[in-house]
N, C-alpha and C positions, 0 to 999 in steps of 0.2 A: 335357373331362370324359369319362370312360370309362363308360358304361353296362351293365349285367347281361347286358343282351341280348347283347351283344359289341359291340364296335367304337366308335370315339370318334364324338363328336358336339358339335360347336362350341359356346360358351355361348349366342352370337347366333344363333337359327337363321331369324331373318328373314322367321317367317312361314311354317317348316315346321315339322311334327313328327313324330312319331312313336308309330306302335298297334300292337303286336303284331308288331315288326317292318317294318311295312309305313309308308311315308310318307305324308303328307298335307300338305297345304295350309291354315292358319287365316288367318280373314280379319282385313286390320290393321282399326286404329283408323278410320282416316279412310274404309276399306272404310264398316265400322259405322254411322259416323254417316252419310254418302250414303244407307246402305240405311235408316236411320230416317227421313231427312229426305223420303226419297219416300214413307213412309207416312205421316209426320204432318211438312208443311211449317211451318215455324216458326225458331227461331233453340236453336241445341245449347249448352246452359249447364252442362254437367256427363257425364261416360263414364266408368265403370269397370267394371272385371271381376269378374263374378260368375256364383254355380253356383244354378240354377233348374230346377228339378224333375228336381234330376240332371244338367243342361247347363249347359258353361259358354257365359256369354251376355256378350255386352256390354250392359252397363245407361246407355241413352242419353236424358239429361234433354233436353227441347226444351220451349221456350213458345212456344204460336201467337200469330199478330199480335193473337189478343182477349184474349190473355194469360192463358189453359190450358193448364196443366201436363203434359207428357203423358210417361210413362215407356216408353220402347220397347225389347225385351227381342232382343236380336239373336245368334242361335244363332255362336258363333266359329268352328265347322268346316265349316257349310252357310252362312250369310250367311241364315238364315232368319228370319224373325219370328217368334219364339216366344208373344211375347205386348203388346200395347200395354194400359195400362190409364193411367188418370188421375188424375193425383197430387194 
């Protein structure tokens, strides 16, 4: 795929990208869920991609062992916790 910026750029990029030229690193899937399950331990019943207050985040569903719902919102280019709230 040939991009504006110039120069091609493979379809799979495995976890890179690209800003302004400049490359970066997003964190995979199973990054994601790791980084939620250390914030809220429990068992991951659902992860998708989505954009939250302008960031795309990984949206990772977990139920703890007393069986609360918890949504943890995981920044894809930092690996950050953007937000945990309770479903």
């Amino acid at each position: 795929m040939y991009y504006p910026t110039g120069g091609y750029w493979p379809e799979h990029n495995y976890g890179y990208g690209r800003n302004n030229g400049a490359f970066y690193r997003e964190i995979t899937i199973v990054e994601a869920m790791n980084i939620a399950l250390q914030q809220v331990p429990g068992q991951v019943v659902k992860i998708e991609l989505d954009t939250e207050k302008g960031i795309r985040v990984y949206e990772v569903d977990i139920i703890t062992a007393q069986g609360i719902k918890y949504e943890v919102s995981v920044d894809v280019n930092t690996g950050a916790i953007v937000e945990v709230e309770m479903d």
